[in-house]
C-alpha positions in Angstrom: -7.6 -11.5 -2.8 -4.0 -10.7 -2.4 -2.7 -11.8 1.2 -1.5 -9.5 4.0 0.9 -8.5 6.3 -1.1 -8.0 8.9 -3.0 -4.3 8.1 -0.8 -4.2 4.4 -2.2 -6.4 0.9 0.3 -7.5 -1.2 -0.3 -7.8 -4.8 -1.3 -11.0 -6.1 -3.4 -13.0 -8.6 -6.9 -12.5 -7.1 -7.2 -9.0 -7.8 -5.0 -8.9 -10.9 -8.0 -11.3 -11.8 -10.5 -8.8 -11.3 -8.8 -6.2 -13.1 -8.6 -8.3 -16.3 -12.3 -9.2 -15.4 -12.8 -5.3 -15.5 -11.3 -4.8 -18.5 -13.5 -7.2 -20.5 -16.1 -5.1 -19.2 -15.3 -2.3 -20.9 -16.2 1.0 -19.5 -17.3 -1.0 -16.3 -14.1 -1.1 -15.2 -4.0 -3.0 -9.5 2.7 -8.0 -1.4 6.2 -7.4 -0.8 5.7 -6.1 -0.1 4.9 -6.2 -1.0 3.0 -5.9 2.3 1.4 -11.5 4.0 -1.1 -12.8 6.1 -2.6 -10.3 8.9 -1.1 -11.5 12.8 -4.1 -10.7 14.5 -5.3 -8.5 12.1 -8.0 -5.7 12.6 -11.6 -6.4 11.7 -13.3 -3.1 9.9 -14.4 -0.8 12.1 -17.9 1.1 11.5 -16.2 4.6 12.4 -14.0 4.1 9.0 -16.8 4.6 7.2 -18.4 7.2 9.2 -17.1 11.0 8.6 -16.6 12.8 12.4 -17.4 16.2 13.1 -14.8 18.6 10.9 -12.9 21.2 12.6 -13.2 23.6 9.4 -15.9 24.7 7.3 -16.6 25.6 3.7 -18.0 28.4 2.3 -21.3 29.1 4.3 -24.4 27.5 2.4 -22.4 25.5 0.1 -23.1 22.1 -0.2 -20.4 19.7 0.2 -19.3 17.2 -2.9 -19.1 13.8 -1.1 -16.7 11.2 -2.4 -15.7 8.0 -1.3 -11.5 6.6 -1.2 -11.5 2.8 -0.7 -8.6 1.6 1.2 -6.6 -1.4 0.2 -6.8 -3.4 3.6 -8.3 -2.9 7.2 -7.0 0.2 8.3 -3.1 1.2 9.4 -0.8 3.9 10.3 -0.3 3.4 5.9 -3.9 5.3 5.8 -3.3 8.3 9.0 -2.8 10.6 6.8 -6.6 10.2 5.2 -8.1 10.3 8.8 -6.4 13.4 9.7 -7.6 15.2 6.3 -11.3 13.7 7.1 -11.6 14.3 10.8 -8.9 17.6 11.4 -11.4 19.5 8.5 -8.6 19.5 5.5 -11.1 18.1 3.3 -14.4 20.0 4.4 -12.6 23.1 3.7 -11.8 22.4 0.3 -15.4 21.5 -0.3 -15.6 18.0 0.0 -17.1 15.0 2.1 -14.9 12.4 2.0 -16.2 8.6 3.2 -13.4 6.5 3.7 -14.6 3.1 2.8 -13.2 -0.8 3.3 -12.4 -2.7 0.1 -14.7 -5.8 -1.9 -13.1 -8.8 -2.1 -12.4 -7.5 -5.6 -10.3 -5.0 -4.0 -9.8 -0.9 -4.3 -8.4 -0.9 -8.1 -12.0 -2.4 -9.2 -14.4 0.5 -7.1 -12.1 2.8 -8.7 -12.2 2.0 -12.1 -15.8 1.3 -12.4 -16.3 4.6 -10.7 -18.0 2.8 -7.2 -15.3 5.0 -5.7 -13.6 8.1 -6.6 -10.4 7.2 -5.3 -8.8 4.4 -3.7 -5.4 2.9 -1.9 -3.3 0.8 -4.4 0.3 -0.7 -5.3 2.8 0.5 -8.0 2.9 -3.4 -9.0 -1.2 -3.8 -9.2 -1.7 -0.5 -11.5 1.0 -1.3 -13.7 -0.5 -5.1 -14.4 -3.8 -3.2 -14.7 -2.5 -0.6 -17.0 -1.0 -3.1 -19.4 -4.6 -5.0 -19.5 -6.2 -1.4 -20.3 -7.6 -0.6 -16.5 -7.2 2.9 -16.5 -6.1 3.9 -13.1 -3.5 7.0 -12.6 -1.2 7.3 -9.6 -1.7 10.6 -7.6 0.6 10.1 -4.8 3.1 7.9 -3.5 1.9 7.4 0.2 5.4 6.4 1.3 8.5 7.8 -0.7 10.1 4.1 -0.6 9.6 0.3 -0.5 9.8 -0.7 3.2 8.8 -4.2 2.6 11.1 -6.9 2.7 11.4 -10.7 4.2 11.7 -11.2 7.5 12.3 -14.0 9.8 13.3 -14.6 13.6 16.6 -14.7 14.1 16.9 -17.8 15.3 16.4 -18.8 11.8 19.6 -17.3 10.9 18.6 -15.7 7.6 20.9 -12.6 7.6 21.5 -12.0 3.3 19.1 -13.7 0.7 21.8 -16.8 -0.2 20.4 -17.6 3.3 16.9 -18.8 1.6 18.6 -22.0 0.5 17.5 -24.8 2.1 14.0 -22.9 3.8 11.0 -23.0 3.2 9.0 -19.4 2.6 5.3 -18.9 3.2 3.6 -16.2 0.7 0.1 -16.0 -0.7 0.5 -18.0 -4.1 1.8 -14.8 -6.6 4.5 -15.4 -9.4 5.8 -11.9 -8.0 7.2 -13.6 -4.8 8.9 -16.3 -6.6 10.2 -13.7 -9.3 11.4 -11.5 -6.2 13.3 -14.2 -4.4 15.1 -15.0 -7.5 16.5 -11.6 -8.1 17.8 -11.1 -4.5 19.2 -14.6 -4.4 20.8 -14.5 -8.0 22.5 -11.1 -6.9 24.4 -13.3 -4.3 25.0 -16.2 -6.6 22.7 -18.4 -4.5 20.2 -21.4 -6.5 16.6 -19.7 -6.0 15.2 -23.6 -6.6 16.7 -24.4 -3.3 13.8 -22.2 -1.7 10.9 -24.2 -0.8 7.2 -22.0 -1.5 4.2 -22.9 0.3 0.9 -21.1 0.5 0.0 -19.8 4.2 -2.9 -17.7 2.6 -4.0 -15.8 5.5 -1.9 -17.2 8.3 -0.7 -15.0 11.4 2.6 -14.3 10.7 4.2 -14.9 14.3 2.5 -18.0 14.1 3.4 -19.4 10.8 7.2 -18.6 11.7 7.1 -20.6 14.9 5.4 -23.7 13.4 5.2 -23.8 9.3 7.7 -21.4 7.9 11.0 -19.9 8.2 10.5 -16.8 6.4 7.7 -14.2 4.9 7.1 -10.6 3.1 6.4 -8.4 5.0 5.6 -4.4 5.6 8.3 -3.4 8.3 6.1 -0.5 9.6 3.0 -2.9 10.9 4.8 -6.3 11.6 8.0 -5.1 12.1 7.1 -2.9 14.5 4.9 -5.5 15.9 7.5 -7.8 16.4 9.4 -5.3 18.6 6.5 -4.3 20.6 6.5 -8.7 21.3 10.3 -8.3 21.5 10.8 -10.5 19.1 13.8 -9.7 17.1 13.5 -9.9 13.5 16.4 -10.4 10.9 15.1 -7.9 8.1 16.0 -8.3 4.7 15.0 -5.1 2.2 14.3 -5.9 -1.2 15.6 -2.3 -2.2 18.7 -3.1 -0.9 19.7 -5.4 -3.6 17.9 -4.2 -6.8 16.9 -0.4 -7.2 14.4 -1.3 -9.6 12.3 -2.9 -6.4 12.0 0.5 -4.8 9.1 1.3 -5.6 5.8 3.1 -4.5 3.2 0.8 -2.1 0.9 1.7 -0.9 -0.3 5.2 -2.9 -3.6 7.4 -3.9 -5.0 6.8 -7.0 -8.1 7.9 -9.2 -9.5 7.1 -12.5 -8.4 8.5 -15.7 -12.4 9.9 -16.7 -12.2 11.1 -12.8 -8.9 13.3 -14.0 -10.6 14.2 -17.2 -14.2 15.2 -15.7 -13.7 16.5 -12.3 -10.2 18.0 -11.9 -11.2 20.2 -9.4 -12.6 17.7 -7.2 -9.4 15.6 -7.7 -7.2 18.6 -7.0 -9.0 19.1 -3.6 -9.0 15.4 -2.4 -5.0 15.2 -3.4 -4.4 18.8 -1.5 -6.6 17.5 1.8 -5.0 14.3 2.0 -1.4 16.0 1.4 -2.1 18.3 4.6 -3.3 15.0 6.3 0.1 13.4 6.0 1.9 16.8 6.3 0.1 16.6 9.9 1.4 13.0 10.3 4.8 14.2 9.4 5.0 16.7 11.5 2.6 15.4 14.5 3.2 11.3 14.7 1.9 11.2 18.4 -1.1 13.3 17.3 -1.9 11.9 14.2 -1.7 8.0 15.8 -4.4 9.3 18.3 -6.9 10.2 15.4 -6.5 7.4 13.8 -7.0 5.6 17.5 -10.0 7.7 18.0 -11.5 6.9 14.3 -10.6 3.4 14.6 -10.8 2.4 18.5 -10.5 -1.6 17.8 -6.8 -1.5 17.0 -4.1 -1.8 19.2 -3.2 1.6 20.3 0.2 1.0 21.1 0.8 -0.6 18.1 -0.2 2.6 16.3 1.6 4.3 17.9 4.8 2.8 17.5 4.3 1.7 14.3 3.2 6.0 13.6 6.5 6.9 15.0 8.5 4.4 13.0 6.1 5.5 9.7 5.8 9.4 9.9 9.4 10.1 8.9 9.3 8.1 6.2 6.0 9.0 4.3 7.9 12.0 2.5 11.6 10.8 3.3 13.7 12.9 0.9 11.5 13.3 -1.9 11.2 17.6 -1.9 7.1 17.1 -1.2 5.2 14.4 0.0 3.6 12.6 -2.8 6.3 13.1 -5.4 6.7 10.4 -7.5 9.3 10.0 -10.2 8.8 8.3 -14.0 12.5 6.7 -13.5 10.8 4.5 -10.4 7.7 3.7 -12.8 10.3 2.8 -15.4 12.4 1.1 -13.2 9.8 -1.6 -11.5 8.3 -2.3 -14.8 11.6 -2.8 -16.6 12.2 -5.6 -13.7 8.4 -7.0 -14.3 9.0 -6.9 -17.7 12.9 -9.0 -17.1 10.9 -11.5 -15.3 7.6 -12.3 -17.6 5.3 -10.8 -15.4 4.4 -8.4 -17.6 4.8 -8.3 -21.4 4.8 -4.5 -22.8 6.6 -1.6 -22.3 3.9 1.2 -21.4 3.5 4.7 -21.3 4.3 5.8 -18.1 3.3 9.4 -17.8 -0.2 8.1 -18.3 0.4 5.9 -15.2 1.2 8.6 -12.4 0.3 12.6 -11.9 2.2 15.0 -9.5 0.0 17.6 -11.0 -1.9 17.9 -8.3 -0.1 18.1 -5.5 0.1 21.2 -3.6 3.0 23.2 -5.0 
């Protein structure tokens, strides 16, 4: 299982495992930020997979199609936008019942692909490793428009660019992608990557494992980083996108399976459009939206949510003209840098990968 930062999962080996396991099945069968290792992390809650009563109603006498969307990791301000849909009605008025559903070990990309789940939350970097080992998942929305991952560490540390990694010690979750990340940002500053010192905290509290193990970590600025200002505890923040383009790219986002695509358009085309006026709400209604998700979810820390929605909301359609737009030159882009590192092999064709076809025009 890939690690997390607090609430986000990271891409890693575990489920980049499972996907080749997948794919050996045949029809049977994607952490910087990225999103580390959950500080105090939320157990499941029963209410996320429990649909509340909807505010809208279909078509009188017609049954409901129920479907299922797995999410990637205990749930965040990342997934609002897919409480509002399910609990504000979006989704029951477009004809659907829509379970939202916590992740296998295994992960989401796996309950996708065999069909366990219709859709599911996933990472640019873990549907492109599946793609090249035949999983056949398709993008349908980028959840936020850009990366906001990136390392952070207390600035005591003094870690202010990444030549500042020589001579620490950073604590990840055991993937090549970390190593391969830290390398580009430091090489871009002419700094000796072997300097860095990699240990595995696996599921480590971050604020922890920066006080006592570590000097650095990945992780998802809208959860921790907001986290850490809530503790005031001020955080030097270094973003990946900052120093390569090509590691702007789309985590979390919605995703489906190609037979899903083929075989039930319609059903895809109302999911997408539900959970578009769902973040659409979260745009346009942070203090709102963080109380559904409160309400759906009452185990998290509410002003967490809260803070971490107001920091989030603004920057789930950023200046893309839609939410959910994603572009082929970002697909391109991160794989081209995968492909520059040896994490992946082959080039790919992309606009198999991702859809904007179905979002709402």
């Amino acid at each position: 299982m890939k690690a997390r930062l607090k609430g986000w999962k990271m891409a890693g080996a575990g489920v980049l495992a499972g996907l080749m396991l997948l794919t050996g099945c045949g029809d049977k069968a994607n952490n910087g930020g990225a999103s580390s290792s959950p500080s105090a992390s939320p157990s499941a809650s029963p209410a996320a997979s429990q649909s509340a009563s909807p505010s809208a109603s279909p078509e009188a006498g017609k049954p409901l199609t129920e479907v299922k969307v797995v999410l990637d990791w205990t749930p965040n301000t990342n997934h609002t936008g897919l409480y509002v849909a399910r609990d504000q009605g979006f989704w029951e008025k477009r004809g659907l019942k829509v379970d939202i559903v916590q992740p296998p070990e295994t992960g989401a990309s796996q309950m996708v692909a065999s069909g366990a789940a219709e859709f599911g939350v996933g990472y640019q970097e873990d549907l492109t490793l599946g793609r090249e080992n035949g999983v056949p998942l398709v993008s349908l929305a980028a959840i936020i428009q850009h990366n906001t991952s990136g390392f952070a560490s207390p600035v005591a540390k003094n870690i202010k660019t990444p030549k500042d990694f020589a001579g620490k010690t950073y604590g990840g979750w055991g993937s090549p992608v970390e190593q391969a990340v830290i390398e580009t940002l430091m090489k871009e500053q002419g700094a000796d990557p072997s300097k860095v010192k990699i240990v595995n905290i696996g599921e480590a509290d971050y604020f922890t494992a920066v006080k006592r193990d570590i000097d650095f970590a990945w992780i998802y600025y809208a959860w921790t980083g907001v986290e850490a200002e809530t503790r005031k505890e001020n955080l030097n923040m270094i973003w990946m996108k900052d120093y390569d383009k090509r590691l702007d790219y789309y985590t979390p986002l919605l995703m489906t399976s190609e037979k899903m695509i083929q075989d039930k358009p319609d059903i895809v085309r109302a999911f997408v459009e539900g959970a578009a006026e769902g973040y659409q709400y979260a745009i346009d209604h942070p203090d709102e939206a963080a109380d559904v998700l409160i309400k759906a979810v009452p185990e998290l820390n509410a002003d967490l949510v809260r803070a971490s929605q107001k920091w989030l909301s603004p920057r789930y359609k950023d200046d893309a003209p839609r939410w959910g737009e994603q572009k082929k030159e970002v697909w391109e882009g991160y794989a081209d840098w995968m492909i520059s590192h040896g994490i992946m092999k082959k080039k790919l064709d992309f606009d198999t990968m991702f859809t904007n076809e179905f979002l709402p025009k």
